[in-house]
C-alpha positions as CSV (number, residue, x, y, z in Angstrom):
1,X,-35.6,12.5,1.0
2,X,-32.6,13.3,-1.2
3,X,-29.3,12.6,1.0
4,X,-27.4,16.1,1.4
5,X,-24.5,14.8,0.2
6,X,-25.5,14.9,-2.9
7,X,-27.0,19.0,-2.6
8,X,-25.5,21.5,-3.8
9,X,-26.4,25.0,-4.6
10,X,-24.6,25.6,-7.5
11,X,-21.4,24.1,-10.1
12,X,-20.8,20.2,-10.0
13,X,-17.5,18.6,-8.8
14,X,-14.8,16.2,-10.3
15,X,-12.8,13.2,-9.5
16,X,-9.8,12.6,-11.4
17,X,-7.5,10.7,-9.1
18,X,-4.0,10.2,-10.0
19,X,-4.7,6.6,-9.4
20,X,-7.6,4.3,-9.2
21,X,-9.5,4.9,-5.9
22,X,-10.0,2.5,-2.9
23,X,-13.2,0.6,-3.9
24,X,-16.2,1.9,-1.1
25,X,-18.0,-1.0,0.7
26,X,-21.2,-1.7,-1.4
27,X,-24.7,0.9,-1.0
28,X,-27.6,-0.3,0.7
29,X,-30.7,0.4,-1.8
30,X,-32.2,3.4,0.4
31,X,-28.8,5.1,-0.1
32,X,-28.9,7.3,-3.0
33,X,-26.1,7.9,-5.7
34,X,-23.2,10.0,-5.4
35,X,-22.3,13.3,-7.7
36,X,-19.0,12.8,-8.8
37,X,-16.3,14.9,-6.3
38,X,-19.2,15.4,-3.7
39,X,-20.2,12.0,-2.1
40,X,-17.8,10.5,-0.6
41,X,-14.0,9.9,-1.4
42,X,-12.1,6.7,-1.1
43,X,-9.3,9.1,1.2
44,X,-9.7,12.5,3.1
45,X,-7.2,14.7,5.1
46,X,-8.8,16.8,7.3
47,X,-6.7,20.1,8.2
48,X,-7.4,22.5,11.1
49,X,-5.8,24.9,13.5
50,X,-7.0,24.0,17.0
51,X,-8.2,20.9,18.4
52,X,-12.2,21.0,18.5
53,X,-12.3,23.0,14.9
54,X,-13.0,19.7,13.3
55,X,-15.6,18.8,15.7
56,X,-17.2,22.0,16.0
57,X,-16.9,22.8,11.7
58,X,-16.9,19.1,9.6
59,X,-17.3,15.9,12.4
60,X,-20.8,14.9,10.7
61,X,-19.7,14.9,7.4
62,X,-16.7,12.7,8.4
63,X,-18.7,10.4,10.0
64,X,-21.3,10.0,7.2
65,X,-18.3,9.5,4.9
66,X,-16.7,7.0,7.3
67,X,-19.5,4.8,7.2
68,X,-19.2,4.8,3.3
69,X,-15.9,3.4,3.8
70,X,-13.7,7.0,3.5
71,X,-10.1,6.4,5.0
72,X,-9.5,9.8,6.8
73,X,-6.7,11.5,8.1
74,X,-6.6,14.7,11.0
75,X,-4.3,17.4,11.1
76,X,-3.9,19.7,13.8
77,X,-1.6,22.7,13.2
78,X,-1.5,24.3,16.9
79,X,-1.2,22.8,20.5
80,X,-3.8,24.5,21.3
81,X,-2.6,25.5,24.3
82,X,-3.7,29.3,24.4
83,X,-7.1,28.0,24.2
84,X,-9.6,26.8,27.1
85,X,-10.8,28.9,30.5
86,X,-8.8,27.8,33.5
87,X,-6.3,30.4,34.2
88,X,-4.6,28.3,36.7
89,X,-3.8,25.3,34.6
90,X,-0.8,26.2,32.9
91,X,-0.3,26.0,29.4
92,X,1.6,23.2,28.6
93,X,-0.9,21.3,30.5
94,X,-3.6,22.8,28.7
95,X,-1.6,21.7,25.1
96,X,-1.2,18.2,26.7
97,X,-5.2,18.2,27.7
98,X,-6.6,19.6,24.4
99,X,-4.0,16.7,22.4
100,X,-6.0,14.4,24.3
101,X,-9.1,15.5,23.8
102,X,-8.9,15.5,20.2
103,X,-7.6,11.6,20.3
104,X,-10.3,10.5,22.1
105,X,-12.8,12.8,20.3
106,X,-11.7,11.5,16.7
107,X,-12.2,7.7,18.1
108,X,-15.2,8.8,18.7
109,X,-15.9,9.8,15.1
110,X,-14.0,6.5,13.3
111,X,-10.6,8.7,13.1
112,X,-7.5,6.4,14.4
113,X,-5.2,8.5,12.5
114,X,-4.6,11.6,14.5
115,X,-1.4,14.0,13.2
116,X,-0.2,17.3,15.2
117,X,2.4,19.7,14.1
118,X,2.7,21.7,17.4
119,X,2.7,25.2,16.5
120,X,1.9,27.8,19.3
121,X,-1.4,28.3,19.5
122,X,-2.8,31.8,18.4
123,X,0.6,32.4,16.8
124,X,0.4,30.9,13.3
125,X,2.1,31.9,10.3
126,X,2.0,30.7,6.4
127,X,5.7,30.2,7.1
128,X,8.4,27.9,5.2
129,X,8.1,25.6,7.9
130,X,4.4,25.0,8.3
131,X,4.3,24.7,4.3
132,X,6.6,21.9,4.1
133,X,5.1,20.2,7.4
134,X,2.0,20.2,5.4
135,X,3.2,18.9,2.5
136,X,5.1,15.8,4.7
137,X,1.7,15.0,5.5
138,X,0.1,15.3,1.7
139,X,3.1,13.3,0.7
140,X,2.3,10.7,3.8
141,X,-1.1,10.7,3.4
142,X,-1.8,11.0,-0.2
143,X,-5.4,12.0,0.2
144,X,-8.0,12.5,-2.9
145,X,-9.8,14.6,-1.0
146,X,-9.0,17.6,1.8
147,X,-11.0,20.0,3.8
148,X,-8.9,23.1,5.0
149,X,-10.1,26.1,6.9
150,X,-11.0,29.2,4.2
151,X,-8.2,31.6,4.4
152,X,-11.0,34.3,3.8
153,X,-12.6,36.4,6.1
154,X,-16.2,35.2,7.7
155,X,-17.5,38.6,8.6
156,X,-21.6,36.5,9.1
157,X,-19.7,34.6,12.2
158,X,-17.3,36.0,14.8
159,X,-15.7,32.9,15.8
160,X,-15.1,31.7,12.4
161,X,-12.3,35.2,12.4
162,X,-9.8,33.4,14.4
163,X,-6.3,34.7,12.8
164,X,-5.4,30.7,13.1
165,X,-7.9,29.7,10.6
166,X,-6.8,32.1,8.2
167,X,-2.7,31.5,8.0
168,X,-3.6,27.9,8.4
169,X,-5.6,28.1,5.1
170,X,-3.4,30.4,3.3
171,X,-0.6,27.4,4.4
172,X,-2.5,25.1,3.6
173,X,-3.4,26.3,-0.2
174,X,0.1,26.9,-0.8
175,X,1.1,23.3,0.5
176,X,-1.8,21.6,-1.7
177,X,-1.2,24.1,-5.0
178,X,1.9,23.9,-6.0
179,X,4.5,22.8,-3.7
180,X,2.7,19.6,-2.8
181,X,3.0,18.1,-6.5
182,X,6.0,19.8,-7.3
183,X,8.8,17.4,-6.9
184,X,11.0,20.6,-6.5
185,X,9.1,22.7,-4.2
186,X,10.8,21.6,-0.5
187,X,13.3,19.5,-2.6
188,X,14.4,17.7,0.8
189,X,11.1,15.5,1.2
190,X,12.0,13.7,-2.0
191,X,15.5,13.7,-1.7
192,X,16.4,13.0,2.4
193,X,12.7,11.2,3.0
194,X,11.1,9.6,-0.1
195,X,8.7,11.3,-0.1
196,X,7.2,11.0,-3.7
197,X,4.7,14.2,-5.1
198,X,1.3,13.9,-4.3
199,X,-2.1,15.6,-5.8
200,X,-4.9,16.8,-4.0
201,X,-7.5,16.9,-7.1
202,X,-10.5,17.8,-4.8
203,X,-10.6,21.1,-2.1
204,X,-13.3,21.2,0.1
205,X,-13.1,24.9,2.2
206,X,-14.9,25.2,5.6
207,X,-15.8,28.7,7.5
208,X,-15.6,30.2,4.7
209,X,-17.8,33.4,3.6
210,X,-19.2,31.9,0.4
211,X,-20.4,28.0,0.9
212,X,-21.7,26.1,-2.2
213,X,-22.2,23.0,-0.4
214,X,-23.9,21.5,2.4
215,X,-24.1,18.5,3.8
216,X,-27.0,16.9,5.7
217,X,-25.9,15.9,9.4
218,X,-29.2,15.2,10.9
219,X,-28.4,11.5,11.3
220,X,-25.3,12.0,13.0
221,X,-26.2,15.3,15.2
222,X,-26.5,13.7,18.4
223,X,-22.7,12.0,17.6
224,X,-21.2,15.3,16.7
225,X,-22.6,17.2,19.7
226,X,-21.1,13.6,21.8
227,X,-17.9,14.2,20.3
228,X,-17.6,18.2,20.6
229,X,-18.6,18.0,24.2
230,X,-15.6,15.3,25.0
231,X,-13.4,18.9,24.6
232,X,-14.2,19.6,28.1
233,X,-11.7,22.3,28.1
234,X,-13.5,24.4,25.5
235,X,-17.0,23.5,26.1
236,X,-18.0,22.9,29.6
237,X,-19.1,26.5,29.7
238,X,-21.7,26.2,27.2
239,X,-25.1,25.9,29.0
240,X,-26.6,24.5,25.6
241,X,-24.2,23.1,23.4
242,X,-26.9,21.1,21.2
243,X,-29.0,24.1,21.0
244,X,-26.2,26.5,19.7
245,X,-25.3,23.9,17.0
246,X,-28.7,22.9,16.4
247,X,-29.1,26.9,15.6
248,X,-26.3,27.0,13.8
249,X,-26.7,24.1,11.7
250,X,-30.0,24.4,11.1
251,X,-29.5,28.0,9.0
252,X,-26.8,26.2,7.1
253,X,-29.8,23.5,6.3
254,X,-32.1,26.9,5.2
255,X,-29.2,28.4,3.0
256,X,-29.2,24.5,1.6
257,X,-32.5,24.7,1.0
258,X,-33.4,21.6,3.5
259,X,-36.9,21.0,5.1
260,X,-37.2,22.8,8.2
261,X,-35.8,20.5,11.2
262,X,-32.8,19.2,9.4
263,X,-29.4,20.5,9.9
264,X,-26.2,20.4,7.5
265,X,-22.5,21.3,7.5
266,X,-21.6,24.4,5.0
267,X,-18.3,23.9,2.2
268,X,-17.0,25.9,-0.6
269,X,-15.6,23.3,-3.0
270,X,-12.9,24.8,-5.1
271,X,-11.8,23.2,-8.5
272,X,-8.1,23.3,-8.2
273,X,-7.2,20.7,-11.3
């Protein structure tokens, strides 16, 4: 069968790095070719508000990427420490718990490199600030490829409405289109840093209302549900976390239009170039 990564339900992506990209490790003969802009890219920076949103929204994909030789990159906007369900562990702990979490979690994945701004959590704005933090870590990182949060409403999931998610998107547009490429937007990280302008040529969206991709996860389910459930502090409650995703996942596989059983990851891909 047709590896998801290369499904897509409508439009076709593009590659056009700035420079020549990272050579991927050579295919095995079952693995089938990649579309242009949808397979997998030789650099990714992953972007999200809390810790767990990665693990809960993108982790398979990553993985699957990973083992195609993808150098990847998290970003976690918040400390995360409004999150969790113990009311007597105060919140610095909890921001210090959730931090380690997501280390631990991302090893789990094949992600050493592990980046947290340290916003209050459930306070986020599209401010100044969190722009140019973002676009230190473009500059830094220098991806060909991100995945942000949709700065658009999901009004199909409740817990994809998060007012995080939405100003970390809208931040994170602005930081990829212009002022990450513009040597003169947040003049200081060229000027005090070194920091040289840096292009994001492919936009992958996730939670957002209107997917046009999706990615097969079935391989790596039983991984992704390993590393969601290593956030204790946001998922011990859950009775059946493997059957909630496997639900979840498995319309995203429908909307695809996957055989029954499988399960994918959903993405709107935006040409920004």
């Amino acid at each position: 069968m047709r590896d998801m990564e290369d499904f897509a339900t409508n439009g076709t992506g593009r590659t056009t790095p700035e420079q020549p990209p990272e050579q991927p490790p050579e295919r095995s003969p079952e693995q089938p070719p990649e579309i242009p802009g949808r397979g997998a890219p030789a650099s990714l920076l992953v972007v999200a508000a809390h810790p767990d949103d990665i693990e809960f929204c993108v982790s398979g994909t990553v993985m699957q990427w990973i083992a195609r030789g993808t150098r990847v990159t998290y970003c976690i906007v918040t400390d995360g420490g409004a999150g969790g369900y113990d009311e007597q562990l105060p919140r610095q702990a909890m921001a210090d718990l959730r931090r380690a979490e997501q280390v631990h979690s991302a090893k789990l994945s094949g992600v050493a490199d592990v980046r947290f701004l340290g916003y209050p959590d459930s306070f986020v704005e599209a401010s100044v600030e969190l722009r140019r933090d973002l676009c230190r870590v473009i500059r830094e990182v220098r991806p060909q490829r991100a995945i942000i949060p949709s700065p658009e409403i999901n009004w199909a999931r409740v817990a994809d409405l998060h007012p995080d998610h939405r100003a970390v998107g809208d931040a994170c547009l602005r930081a990829i289109y212009p002022e990450a490429r513009n040597p003169f937007a947040h003049a200081q990280l060229l000027k005090e840093e070194g920091l040289e302008p840096w292009t994001v040529h492919e936009l992958w969206l996730m939670t957002g209302p209107t997917p046009n991709q999706y990615v097969d996860v079935t391989p790596v389910f039983d991984r992704k549900v390993e590393a969601l459930r290593i956030h204790t502090s946001q998922t011990a409650h859950f009775d059946d976390l493997a059957g909630l995703l496997r639900t979840w996942l498995g319309e995203h596989a429908t909307a695809g239009g996957l055989p029954p059983g499988r399960m994918a990851e959903a993405f709107q891909i935006v040409h920004i170039d």
